[in-house]
N, C-alpha and C positions, 0 to 999 in steps of 0.2 A: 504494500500500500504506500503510494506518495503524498506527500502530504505536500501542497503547497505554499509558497509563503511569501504574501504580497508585502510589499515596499511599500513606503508611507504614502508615494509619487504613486502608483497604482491606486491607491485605495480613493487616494484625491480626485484621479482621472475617472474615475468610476463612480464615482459621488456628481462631480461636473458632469458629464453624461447626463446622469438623470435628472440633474436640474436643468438643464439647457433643453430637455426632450421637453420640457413646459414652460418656458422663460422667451419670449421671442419681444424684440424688442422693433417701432416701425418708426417712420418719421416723426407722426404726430406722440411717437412715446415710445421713444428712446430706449435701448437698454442701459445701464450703467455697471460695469463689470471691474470688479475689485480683482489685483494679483498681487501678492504678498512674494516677497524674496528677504534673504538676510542681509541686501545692501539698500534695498526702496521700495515703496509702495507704490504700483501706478494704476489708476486710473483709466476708462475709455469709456465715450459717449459712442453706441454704436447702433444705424439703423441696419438692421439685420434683412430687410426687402432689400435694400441697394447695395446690401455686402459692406458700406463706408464707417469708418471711424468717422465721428465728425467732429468729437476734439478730444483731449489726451491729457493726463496730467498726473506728476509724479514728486513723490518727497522732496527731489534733488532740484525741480522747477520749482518748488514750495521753498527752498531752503530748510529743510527740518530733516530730522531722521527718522526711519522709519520703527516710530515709534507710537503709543496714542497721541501724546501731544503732536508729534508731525501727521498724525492721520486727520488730529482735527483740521490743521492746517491746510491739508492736502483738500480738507472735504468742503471746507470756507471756499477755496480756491476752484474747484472744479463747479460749485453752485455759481459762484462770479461765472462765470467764462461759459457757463450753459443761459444764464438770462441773457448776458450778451447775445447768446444765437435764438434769443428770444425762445428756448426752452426751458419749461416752468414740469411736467410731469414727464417721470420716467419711469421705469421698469428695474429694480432693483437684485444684480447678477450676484450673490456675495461668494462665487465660483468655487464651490465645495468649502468653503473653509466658516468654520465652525462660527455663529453671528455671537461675537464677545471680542471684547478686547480692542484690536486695531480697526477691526471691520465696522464693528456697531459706534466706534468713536468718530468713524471717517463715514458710516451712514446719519448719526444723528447731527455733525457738523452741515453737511448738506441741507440735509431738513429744515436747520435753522439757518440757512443763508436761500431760503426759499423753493429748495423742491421739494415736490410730491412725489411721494412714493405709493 
């Protein structure tokens, strides 16, 4: 009998899967998708009909580290830069990773710089 044995990187990709099978983001509402690494946090506004990013933003563009405080930063800043394109409601991607900590700092930061989720 083999037993197999998934990597953290497997378990995440298969977590994102099935939230993506439900998560679809369009013009009028946006996805908004979180990606976590050990050097920055970034960001992406993304209509998912046109396949486009339509704007992008990370720690390193915030000046912060990718920490809660740089996530709130990060989520201040991606709010700015989404009313700017005159988008107010999105679709909220938190891409397999567990809603605590950097994710829910850099989701409720947005919220209070005016989007809907």
């Amino acid at each position: 009998m083999t037993i197999m044995i998934r990597s953290k990187l497997q378990l995440r990709l298969r977590r994102k899967k099935r939230i993506r099978a439900r998560i679809h983001g369009s013009a009028r509402r946006p996805r908004l998708t979180v990606f976590r690494s050990l050097q920055q946090v970034t960001v992406q506004v993304i209509d998912d009909d046109a396949g486009k990013t339509l704007m992008a933003a990370s720690t390193r563009e915030a000046k912060a580290k990718p920490t809660v405080e740089g996530a709130k930063k990060l989520g201040t800043l991606i709010a700015k830069k989404a009313k700017e394109a005159k988008i107010t409601t999105i679709v909220f991607d938190r891409n397999a990773y567990a809603y605590h900590g950097i994710v829910k700092a850099l989701a409720d930061a947005a919220r209070e710089g005016g989007l809907q989720f």
